[in-house]
C-alpha positions in Angstrom: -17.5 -13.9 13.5 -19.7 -16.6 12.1 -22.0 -16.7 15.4 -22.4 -13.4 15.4 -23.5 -13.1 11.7 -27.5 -14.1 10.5 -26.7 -15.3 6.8 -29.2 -16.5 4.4 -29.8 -17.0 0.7 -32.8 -17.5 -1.1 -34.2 -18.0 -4.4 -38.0 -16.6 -5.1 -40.1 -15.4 -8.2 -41.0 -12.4 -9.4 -44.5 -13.1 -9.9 -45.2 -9.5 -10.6 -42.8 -10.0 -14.6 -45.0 -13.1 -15.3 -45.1 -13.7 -19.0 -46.3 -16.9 -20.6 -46.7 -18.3 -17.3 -43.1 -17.9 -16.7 -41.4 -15.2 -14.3 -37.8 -14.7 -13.4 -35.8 -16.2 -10.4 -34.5 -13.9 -7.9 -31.6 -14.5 -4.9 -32.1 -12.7 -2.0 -29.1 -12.4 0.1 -30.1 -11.5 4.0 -27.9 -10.6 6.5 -28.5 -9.7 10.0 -31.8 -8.7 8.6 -30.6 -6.6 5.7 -31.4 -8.0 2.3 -30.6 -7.5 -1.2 -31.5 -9.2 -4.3 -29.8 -10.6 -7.6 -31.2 -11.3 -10.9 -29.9 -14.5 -12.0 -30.9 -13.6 -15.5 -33.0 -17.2 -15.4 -36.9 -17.6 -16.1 -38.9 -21.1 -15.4 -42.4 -21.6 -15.6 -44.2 -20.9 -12.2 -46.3 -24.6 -12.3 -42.8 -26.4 -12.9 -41.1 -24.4 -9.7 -41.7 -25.9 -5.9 -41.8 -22.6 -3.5 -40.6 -25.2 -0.4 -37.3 -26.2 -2.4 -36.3 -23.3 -4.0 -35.9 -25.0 -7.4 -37.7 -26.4 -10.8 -39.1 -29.7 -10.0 -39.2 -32.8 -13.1 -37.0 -34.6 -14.5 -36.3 -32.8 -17.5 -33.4 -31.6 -18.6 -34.6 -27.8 -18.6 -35.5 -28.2 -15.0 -32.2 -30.5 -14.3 -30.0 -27.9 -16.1 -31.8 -24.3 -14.1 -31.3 -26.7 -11.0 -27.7 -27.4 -11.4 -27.1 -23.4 -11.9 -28.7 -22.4 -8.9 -26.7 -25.0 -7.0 -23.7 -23.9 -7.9 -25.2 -20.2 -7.1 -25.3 -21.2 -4.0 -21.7 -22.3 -3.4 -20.3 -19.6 -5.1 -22.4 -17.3 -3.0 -21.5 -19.3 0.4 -17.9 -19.1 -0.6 -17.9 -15.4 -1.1 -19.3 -15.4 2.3 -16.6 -17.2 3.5 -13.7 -15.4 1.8 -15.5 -11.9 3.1 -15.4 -13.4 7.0 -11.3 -14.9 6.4 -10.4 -11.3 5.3 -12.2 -9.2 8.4 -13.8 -7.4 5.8 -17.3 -5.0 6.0 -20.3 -8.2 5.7 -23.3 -6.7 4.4 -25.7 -8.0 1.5 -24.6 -5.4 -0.6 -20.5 -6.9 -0.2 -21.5 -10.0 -0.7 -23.1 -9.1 -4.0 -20.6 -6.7 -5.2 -17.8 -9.2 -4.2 -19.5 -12.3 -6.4 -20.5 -9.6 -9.2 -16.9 -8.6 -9.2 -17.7 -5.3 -8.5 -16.4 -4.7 -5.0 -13.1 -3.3 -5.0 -14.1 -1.9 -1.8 -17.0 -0.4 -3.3 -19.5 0.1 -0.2 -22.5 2.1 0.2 -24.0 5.0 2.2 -26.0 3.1 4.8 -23.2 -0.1 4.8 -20.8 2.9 6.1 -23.3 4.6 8.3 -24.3 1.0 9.7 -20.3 0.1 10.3 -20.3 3.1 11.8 -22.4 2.6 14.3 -21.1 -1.1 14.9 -17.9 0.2 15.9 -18.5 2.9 17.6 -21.1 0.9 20.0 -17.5 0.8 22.8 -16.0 4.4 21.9 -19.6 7.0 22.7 -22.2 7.3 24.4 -25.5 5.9 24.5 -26.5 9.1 24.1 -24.3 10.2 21.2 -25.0 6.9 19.3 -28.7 7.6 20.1 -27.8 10.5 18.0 -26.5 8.9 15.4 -29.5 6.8 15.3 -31.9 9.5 14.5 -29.2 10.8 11.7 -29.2 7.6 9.8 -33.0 7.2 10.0 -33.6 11.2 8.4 -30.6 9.5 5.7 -32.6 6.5 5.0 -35.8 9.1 4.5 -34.3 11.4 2.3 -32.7 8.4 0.2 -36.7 6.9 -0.1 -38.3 10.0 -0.3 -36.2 12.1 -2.5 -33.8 10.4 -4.0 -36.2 7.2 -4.6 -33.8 4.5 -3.7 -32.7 2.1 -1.0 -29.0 3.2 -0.8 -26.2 4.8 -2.5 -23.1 3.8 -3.3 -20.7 6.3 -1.8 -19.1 6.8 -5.1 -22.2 8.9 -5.5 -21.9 11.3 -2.8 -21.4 14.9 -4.0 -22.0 18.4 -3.1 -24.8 18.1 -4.7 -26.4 15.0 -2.3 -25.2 17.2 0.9 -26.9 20.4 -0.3 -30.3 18.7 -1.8 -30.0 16.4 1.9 -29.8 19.6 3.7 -32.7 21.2 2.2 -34.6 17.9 3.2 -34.0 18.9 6.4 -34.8 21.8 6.6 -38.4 21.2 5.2 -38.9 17.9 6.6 -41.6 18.1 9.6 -40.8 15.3 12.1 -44.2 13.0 12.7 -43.2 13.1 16.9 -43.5 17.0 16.7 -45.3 19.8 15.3 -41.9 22.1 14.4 -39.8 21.8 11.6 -35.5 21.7 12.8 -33.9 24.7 13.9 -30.9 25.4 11.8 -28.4 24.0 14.4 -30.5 20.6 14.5 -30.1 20.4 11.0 -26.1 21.3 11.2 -26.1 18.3 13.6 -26.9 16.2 10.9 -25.0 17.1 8.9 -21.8 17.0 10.7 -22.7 13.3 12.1 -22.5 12.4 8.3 -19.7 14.2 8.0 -17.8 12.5 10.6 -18.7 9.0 9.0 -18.0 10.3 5.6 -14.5 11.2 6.5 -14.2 7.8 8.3 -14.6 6.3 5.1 -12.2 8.6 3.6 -9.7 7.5 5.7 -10.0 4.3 5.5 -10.1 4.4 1.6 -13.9 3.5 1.2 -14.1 7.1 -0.5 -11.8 8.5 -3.6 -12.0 12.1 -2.5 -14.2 14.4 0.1 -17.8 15.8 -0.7 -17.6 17.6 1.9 -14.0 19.9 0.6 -16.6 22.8 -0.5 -19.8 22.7 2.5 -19.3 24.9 4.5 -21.8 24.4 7.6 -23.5 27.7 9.1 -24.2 27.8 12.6 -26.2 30.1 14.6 -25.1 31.5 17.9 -27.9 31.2 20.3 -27.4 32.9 23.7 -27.7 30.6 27.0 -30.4 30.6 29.0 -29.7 30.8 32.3 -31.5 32.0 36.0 -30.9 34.9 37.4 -29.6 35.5 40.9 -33.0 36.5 41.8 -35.1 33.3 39.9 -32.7 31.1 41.7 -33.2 32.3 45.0 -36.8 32.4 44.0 -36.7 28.5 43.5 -34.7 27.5 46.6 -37.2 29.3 49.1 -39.9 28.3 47.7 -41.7 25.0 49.4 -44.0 22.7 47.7 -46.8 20.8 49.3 -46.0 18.0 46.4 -43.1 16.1 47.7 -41.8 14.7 44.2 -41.7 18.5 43.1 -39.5 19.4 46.4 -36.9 16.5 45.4 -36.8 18.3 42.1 -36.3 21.5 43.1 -33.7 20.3 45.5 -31.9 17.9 42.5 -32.0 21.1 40.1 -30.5 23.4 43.0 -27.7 20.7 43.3 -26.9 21.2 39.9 -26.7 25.1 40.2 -24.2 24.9 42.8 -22.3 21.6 41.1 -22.2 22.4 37.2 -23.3 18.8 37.1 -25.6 17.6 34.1 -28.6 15.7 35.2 -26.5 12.2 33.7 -23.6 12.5 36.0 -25.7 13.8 39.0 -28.2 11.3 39.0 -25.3 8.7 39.0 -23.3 10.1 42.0 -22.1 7.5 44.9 -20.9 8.4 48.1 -17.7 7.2 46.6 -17.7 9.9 44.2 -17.1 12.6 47.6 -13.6 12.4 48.4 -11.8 15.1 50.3 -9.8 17.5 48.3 -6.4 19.4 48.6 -7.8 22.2 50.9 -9.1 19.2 53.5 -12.8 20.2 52.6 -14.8 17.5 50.3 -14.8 17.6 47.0 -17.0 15.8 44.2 -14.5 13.9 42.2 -16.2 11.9 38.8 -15.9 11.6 35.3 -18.4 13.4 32.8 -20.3 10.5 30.8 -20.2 13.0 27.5 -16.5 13.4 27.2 -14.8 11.5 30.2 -13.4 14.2 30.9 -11.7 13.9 34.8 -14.2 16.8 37.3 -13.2 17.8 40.6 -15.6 20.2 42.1 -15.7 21.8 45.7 -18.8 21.4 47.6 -20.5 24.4 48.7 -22.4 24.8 51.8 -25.7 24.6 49.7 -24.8 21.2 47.9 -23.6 19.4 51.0 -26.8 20.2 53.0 -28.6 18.5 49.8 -26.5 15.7 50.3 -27.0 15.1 54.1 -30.8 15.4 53.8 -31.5 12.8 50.7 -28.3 10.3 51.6 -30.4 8.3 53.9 -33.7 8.3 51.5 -35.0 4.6 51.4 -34.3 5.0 47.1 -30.9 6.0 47.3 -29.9 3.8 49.8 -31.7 1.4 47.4 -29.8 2.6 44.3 -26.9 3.1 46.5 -26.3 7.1 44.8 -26.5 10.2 46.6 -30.2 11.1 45.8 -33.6 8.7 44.6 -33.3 8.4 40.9 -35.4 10.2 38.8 -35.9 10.3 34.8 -34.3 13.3 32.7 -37.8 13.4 31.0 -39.9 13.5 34.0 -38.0 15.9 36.2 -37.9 18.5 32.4 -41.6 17.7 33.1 -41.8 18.7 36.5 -39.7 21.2 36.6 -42.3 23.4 34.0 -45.1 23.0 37.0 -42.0 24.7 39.4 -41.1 27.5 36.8 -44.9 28.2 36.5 -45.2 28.0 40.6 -42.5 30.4 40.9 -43.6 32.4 38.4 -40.2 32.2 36.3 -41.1 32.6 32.5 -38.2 31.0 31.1 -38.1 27.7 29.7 -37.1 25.8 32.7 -35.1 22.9 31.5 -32.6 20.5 33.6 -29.9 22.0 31.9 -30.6 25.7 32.8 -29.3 24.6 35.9 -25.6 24.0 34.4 -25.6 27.3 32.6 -27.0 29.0 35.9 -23.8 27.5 37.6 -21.5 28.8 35.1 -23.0 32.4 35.1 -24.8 33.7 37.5 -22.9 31.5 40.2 -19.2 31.5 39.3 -18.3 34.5 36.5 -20.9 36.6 38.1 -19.1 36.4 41.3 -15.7 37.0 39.9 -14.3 33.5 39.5 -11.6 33.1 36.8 -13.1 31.6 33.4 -10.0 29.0 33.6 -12.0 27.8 36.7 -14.9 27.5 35.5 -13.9 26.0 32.5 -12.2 22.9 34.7 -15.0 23.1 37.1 -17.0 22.1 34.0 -15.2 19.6 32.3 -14.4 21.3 29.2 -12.1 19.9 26.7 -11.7 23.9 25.0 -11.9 27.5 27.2 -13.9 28.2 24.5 -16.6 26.5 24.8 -16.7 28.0 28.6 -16.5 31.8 26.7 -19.7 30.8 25.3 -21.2 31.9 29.0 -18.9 34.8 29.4 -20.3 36.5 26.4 -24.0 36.7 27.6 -23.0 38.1 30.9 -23.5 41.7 30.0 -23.6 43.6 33.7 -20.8 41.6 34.0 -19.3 43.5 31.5 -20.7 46.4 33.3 -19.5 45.7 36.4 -15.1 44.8 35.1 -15.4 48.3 32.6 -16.3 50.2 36.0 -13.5 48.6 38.0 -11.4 49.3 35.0 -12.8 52.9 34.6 -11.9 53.4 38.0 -9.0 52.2 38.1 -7.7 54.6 35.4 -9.2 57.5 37.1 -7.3 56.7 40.0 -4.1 56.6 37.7 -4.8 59.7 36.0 -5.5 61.5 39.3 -1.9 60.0 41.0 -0.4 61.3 37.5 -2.0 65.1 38.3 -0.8 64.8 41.5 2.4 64.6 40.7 2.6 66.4 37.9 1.5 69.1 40.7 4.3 68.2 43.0 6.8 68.7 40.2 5.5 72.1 39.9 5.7 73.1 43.0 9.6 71.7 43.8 10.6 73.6 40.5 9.3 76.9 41.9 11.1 76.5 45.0 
């Protein structure tokens, strides 16, 4: 754990509390970058202290006396060190000083739990989960600065309070990468990141009880966006002059027909097309959000995509099904298509994934349950998200249904009729 673990200590001045030409000595403890500072409650006059040494210079016994103290400073400090590493414990600058201050008794703060958080979960998520996380602790370390004026907090600290007045921040705050503040789900995402860490450290006793017993978080429901049968027949015959915007139209067609998010599509190998219980092929892969196992038929559509890019120089290069394109450009090019096509949606990647579950599957009468698998999802639920916005949907089943009990109530007339007419007889 040593190697792994950048650990320094320092003594400096604090030139800016000079008085009488003397200023106080400070220890600064640094790990992996992270610092945090000591008073040692010790002054010594600046000409009588050597910068390169760390320590009073003379012979006298003033200077031999401060000397001795920060030596054995040292030790004690380098021994707390070493106790912290023997007992697998959290290693920050903070738990070093609230170890040798005797003031530890697992007493951690907000950005050493966000920080071990994001240590350990490094193997479990995503790259772009912990990305995620990323963002949240940088709008945490903001708000602490900026609002709270301070460097950290020790968790002992959290309330309601610090969730509602961190909310708020959010809410307010105007990123300096765009010109919109957050949406009230961005800012619920936030929120329920530090959540999750919070109740990490709640469970692993960091935390004496739960700030988060009494929030309550308030989501919106925003409806899917999604192509219609029209707009997606619209895309597919159209024909660009541009080749790169034909490859995307053809990748985002892919993904209408696959379900596939532009992560696991972009990643497909041959490998990944395996033939499936009815003898046809099937695309057999793991979704890189949630694992979860997908097996998904290929349609005529999809399998013609597949025969014309598998012998593209790129993918035989990046030995995947089709040439390898960024999420960011192909959301780029993919406006320049919507506008082309003259589609007035906001044409993302990931329309394509909500056109598959609607307008492609439900629409056309397959089962939710399906869908749901086709998908990947964990929860039918999250699958009923898509079933909700299909409205002629809902049209179209209350029609077969409203025929259905006209044609009962007319076979219940009719023999209502019959029953008539064998009584008269």
């Amino acid at each position: 754990m040593k190697s792994r673990l950048a650990f320094s200590l320092l003594f400096w001045l604090e030139t800016s509390r000079v008085q009488n030409g003397t200023a106080p000595i400070i220890a600064r403890i640094t790990v992996n970058g992270k610092r945090s500072n000591i008073s040692l409650q010790r002054k010594v006059e600046i000409a009588r202290w050597s910068k390169s040494r760390s320590r009073a210079t003379g012979s006298s016994q003033e200077s031999i006396k401060l000397n001795r103290f920060l030596d054995q400073f040292q030790i004690d400090i380098y021994e707390t060190f070493d106790q912290l590493v023997k007992e697998k414990a959290h290693i920050s600058p903070q738990s070093i000083k609230a170890r040798y201050l005797g003031q530890d008794s697992q007493e951690y703060s907000l950005l050493d739990l966000v920080e071990y958080h994001n240590e350990k979960m490094t193997v479990s998520l995503t790259h772009g989960t912990l990305k995620n996380y990323y963002t949240t602790h940088k709008y945490i370390k903001l708000f602490l600065k900026n609002k709270m004026n301070t460097d950290d907090l020790n968790l002992s600290q959290l309330s309601f309070r610090f969730l509602i007045d961190f909310e708020n921040y959010l809410r307010s705050h105007t990123p300096t990468d765009h010109q919109r503040k957050m949406e009230n789900n961005t800012v619920m995402k936030h929120i329920q990141r530090l959540r999750k860490m919070v109740t990490m450290a709640y469970k692993m006793e960091w935390l004496a009880k739960d700030p988060f017993v009494k929030f309550k978080p308030t989501y919106v429901r925003n409806e899917r966006e999604f192509l219609s049968d029209q707009e997606l027949q619209g895309i597919i015959e159209k024909q660009f002059r541009i080749e790169r915007l034909n490859l995307v139209k053809d990748l985002f067609v892919f993904a209408c027909y696959t379900g596939l998010s532009y992560i696991d599509l972009i990643k497909l190998k041959m490998d990944n097309i395996s033939l499936g219980i009815d003898g046809n092929k099937w695309i057999i892969t793991n979704r890189q959000k949630t694992n979860n196992r997908v097996k998904i038929p290929l349609l005529d559509i999809p399998q013609q995509l597949i025969d014309k890019y598998c012998d593209h120089p790129k993918s035989v290069s990046n030995g995947t099904l089709f040439p390898k394109m960024s999420n960011q450009k192909l959301n780029s090019y993919l406006k320049e298509i919507s506008d082309l096509c003259g589609i007035t949606k906001n044409l993302t990647f990931h329309i394509a994934r909500h056109t598959f579950a609607t307008t492609v599957t439900l629409s056309n009468g397959v089962p939710i349950e399906t869908v749901s698998k086709l998908l990947g999802h964990s929860k039918i639920a999250t699958t009923q998200i898509y079933a909700r916005v299909l409205e002629h949907k809902v049209s179209h089943d209350m029609a077969n249904l409203r025929a259905v009990l006209e044609d009962a109530k007319e076979n219940q007339t009719t023999k209502n009729q019959e029953s008539k007419s064998q009584q008269i007889i």
